[in-house]
Residue, then its C-alpha position, 0 to 999 in steps of 0.5 A: x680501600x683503593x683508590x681505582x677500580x681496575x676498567x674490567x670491573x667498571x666495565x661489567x659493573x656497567x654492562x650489569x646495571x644496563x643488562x636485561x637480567x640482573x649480573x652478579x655484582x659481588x663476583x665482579x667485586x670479589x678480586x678487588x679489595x674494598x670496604x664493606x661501606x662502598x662494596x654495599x653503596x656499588x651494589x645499591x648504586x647498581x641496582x638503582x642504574x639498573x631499575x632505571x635502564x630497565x624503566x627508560x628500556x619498558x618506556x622505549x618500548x611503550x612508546x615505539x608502540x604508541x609510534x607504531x599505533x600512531x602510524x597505522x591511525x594514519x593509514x586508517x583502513x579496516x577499524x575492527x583490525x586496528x582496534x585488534x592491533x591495539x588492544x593487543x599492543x596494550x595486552x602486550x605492554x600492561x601484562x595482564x592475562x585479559x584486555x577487551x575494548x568496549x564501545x559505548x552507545x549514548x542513546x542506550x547508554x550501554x557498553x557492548x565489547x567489541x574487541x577481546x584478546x586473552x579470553x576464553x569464554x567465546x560469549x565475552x566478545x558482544x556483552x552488553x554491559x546495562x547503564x549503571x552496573x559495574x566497574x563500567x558505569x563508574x568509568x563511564x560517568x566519572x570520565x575517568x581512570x578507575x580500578x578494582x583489586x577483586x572485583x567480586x568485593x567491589x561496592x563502589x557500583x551495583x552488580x548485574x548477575x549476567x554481568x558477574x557470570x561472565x567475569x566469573x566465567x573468564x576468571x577475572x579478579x582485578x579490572x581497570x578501566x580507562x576511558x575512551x574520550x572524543x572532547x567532552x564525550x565517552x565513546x568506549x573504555x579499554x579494559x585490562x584484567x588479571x585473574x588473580x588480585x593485583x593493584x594497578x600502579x599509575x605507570x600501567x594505568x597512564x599506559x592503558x591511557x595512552x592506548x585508549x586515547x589511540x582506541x578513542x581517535x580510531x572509534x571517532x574517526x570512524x565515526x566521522x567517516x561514517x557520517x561523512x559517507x553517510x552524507x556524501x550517500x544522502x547528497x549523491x541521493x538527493x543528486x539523482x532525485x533531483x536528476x530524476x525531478x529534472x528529467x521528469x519536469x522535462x518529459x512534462x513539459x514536453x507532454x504539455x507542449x505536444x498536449x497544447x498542439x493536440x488540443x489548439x489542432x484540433x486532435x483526439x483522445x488516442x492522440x493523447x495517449x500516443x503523446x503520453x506513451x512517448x513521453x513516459x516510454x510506457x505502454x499507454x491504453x485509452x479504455x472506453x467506460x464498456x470495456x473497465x472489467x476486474x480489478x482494473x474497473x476497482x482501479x478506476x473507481x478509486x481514480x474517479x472518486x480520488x481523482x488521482x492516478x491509483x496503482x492497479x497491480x503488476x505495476x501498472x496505473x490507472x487513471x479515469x477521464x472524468x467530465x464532473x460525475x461523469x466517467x468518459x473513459x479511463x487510462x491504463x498506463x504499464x510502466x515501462x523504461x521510467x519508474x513511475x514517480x510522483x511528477x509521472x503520476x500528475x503527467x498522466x492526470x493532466x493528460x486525463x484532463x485534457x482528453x477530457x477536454x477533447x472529449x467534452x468539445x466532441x461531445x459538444x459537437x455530437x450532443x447539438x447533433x443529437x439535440x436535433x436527433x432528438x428534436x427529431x424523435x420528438x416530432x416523430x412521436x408527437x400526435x400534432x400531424x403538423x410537427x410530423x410532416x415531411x419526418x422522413x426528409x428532415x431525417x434523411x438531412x441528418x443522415x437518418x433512414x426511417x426505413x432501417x430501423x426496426x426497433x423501439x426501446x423505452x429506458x427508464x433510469x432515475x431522472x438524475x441518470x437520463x443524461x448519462x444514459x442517453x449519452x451511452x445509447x448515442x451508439x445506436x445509429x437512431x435517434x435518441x432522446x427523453x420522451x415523457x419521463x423516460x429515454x427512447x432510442x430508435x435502432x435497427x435491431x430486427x429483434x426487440x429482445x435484442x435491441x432491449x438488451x443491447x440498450x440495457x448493457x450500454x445503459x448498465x455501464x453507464x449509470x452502474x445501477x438498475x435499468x429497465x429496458x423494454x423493446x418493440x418491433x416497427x415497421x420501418x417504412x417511411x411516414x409510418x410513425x402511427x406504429x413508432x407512436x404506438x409501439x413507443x406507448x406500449x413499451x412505456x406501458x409496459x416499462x411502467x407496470x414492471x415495478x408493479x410485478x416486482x422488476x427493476x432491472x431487467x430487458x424484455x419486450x412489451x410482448x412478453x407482458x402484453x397481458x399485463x400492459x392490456x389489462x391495467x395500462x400505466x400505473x402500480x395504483x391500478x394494480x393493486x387496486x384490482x388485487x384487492x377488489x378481486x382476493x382481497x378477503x384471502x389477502x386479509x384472512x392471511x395477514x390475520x392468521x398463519x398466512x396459509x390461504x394465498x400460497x394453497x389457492x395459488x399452487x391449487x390454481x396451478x394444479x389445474x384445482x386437484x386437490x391431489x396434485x396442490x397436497x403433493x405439491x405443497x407436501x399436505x394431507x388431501x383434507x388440509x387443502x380440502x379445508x382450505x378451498x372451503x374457506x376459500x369458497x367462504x371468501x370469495x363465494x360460491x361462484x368463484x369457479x365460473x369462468x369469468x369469475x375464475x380467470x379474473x381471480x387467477x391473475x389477481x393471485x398471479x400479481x398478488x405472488x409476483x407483487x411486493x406489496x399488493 
């Protein structure tokens, strides 16, 4: 053996243990003359320096990897990008075929893939692994590293069929599994696969850690991020709402100081609705309770019954004016520069109060003017000649000329309603007030039919249920209250009787049932009473038969009594109503076609048709 080795050959046995491809040793020992012992011992001893360099050379590449990954974490910037750079980095590093990156869901407790590299099914990137199947479920619960060399004969974990298609659709045989973990929590797991069978040496799988704990601080800190902006948008919200509630306490504040003003000088209703409109920069319309129509009349009946301000479509609100039960008007808002929010909304109802304040003090004013008006009406109505002396003076101081007007018109409403309604006939420029169980109003319509109408339409919206109205012409002259009186007697006459013929909402004229009110006078009792005393047996053979009599006498009435004329008309044989009239002529007797007889029996039937119960 010699001593020395000549330096070329020391040289290239170094290069051959540092080198990246394995030399040939025994042709550098082959010019020098050695033991067959130390040739062998060069050639292990270079092997082994040579596995060696090649470990610190993979391990220098690893970690200028993990330096590079590093670097990026701190640039953090796209996180599905840097997810892709790691897990590339890892496919790169590991060597096997497939590397994919799971994100864990704790509510579902599901993994769906987010990131793949070395895949070929394009349905592996978004697979939802179920909790608890598979090689997932043990890395996820156990919180640690696990591995199979054949996944298709693993037992360590049930199998899910979707999931074992899609790892047979890519081919995949072994799998490892590291989790991805932020303190005490799994928030992924980072996947290396092969397509063949392999067994996961600890080098490869604390490489994969390595990485995961890269993948584990992106995950968290994006999630970090997102809670971070999460909650700088949830407090750059909760700013503006409060910007916005201060804005808006502001804008109320300044419609209660200009609504305190209104009221302390004295302003009216459209003044209030200027202020609002200011206040809320919104286009603000005060409707009288004539003029609600439409879905915004629906609008402002859910007001009055909520007393809230209720949306009444195409962004615009509505809010009644409300004194108690009664609606004195009602506001339309169109919402303009402002959105509409919850401290508008109670603007707008607060400035409903106050109108109706200020209509409440007007109509105090008014009504102690109408309770002389009406103290006024009542002396021109009373029979004392004492309480009618000098009427026409008395009417003149309260701006009143007997000699202007012209009609009479007698309303009957329900007694809970009179107040309502005499409230919406002030209009009328006459007196008003309650007479006898009813509300007389006294204008200067020149045709009852009209003035009738006209006090039937006001009251109508008012008390929003049926009103009788019945008018009557006056003469107008001054001291002339014998006629008033009169014509006020008829057309409460009149207003009686008509629920007798089956009317309750309608406007006539004490003409038009001039018959009726001469006949009977005041009182259903009388009507019926005449109905029976005249047809009574017709009216009883009915009710014990087909109920055929009545409706044959009438249209015979009606067909000036030809049999001919009342069998066409009632689509019968002439015989059948010549049967009929005889039972007629049985009950009511032989004499039922004298004239007298005849006319008294012709409006008995008349009001027997138009009667509800007779």
């Amino acid at each position: 053996m010699a001593d020395t080795l000549p330096v070329d050959v020391v040289v290239g046995l170094l290069r051959s243990a540092s080198a990246e491809r394995e030399a040939d040793v025994d042709g550098l020992l082959g010019g020098v003359s050695l033991a067959e012992e130390d040739a062998a011992r060069i050639r292990y001893e270079t092997r082994r320096l040579r596995a060696t360099s090649e470990r610190w050379r993979r391990r220098g590449q690893e970690l200028a990897a993990l330096f590079s990954s590093a670097r990026e974490l701190a640039q953090l910037r796209d996180v599905d990008e840097l997810l892709g750079r790691l897990v590339e980095r890892a496919h790169d590093l590991v060597g096997t075929d497939v590397t994919y990156l799971s994100e864990f869901d704790a509510d579902s407790r599901e993994l769906r893939v987010r990131t793949t590299l070395g895949t070929v099914a394009p349905s592996f990137l978004g697979l939802l692994v179920p909790p608890g199947v598979g090689l997932a479920s043990q890395v996820v619960e156990g919180r640690r590293p696990c591995w199979t060399s054949k996944y298709a004969a693993m037992t360590q974990a049930p199998h899910d069929s979707a999931i074992d298609a899609a790892v047979a659709a890519e081919g995949l045989v072994s799998l490892l599994g590291v989790p991805l973990m932020a303190g005490e929590e799994v928030i992924g797991v980072l996947f290396a696969a092969n397509r063949v069978e392999h067994a996961f040496s600890p080098e490869e799988i604390s490489l994969l850690s390595a990485f995961a704990d890269h993948a584990a601080i992106v995950l968290q800190t994006a999630r970090l991020l997102a809670r971070t902006q999460d909650s700088a948008d949830e407090a750059r919200r909760a700013y503006d709402q409060l910007a916005r509630h201060v804005e808006a306490m502001e804008r109320a504040s300044e419609v209660h100081g200009d609504l305190t003003s209104l009221v302390l000088q004295g302003g009216e209703a459209p003044d209030v609705a200027t202020a609002l409109g200011r206040a809320l920069r919104c286009h603000v319309e005060l409707l009288d309770p004539e003029s609600l129509e439409g879905p915004f009349a629906d609008a402002v009946d859910r007001s009055r019954h909520s007393g809230r301000c209720t949306p009444a479509g195409d962004g615009a609100y509505a809010v009644a004016v409300l004194a108690g039960p009664a609606l004195l008007g009602a506001f339309l808002l169109e919402e303009g520069d402002v959105e509409f929010g919850p401290v508008e909304l109670r603007t707008a109802e607060r400035a409903a109060q106050i109108t109706a304040l200020l209509n409440l003090k007007q109509d105090a004013v008014i009504e102690a003017e109408q309770r002389v008006r009406g103290d006024l009406l009542a002396d021109m109505l009373s029979d004392d000649p004492g309480r009618r002396a000098g009427i026409a003076t008395r009417a003149r101081a309260r701006g009143i000329r007997l000699d202007e007007l012209r009609s009479v018109v007698v309303v009957s409403v329900p007694a809970e309603l009179r107040r309502e309604a005499v409230r919406a006939l002030q209009r009328t420029a006459g007196p008003v007030g309650e007479h006898t169980g009813h509300v007389v109003a006294l204008t200067g319509h020149a045709d009852p039919a009209a003035a009738s109408a006209f006090a039937h339409a006001m009251v109508s919206r008012a008390v929003r249920g049926p009103v009788l109205a019945v008018g009557a012409s006056v003469t107008g002259a001054d001291g002339a209250t014998d006629d008033l009186r009169a014509q006020a007697g008829a057309a409460s006459a009149c207003v009686r009787i008509l629920p007798s013929l089956g009317l309750s909402d309608t406007a006539v004229t004490a003409d038009d049932y001039l018959p009726y009110t001469a006949l009977f006078g005041p009182g259903e009792a009388r009507v019926r009473s005449y109905v029976r005393r005249v047809i009574g047996p017709v009216l009883d053979w009915d009710a014990e038969h087909a109920g055929t009599l009545l409706p044959t006498l009438s249209a015979y009435l009606g067909n000036r009594m030809s049999p001919v004329a009342t069998a066409r008309a009632l689509h019968l044989h002439k015989n059948t109503v010549l049967q009929r009239m005889e039972r007629a002529t049985e009950l009511l007797g032989e004499n039922w076609q004298e004239p007298d007889r005849l006319f008294r029996i012709t409006v008995a039937v008349r009001l027997a048709n138009l009667t509800k119960n007779p």
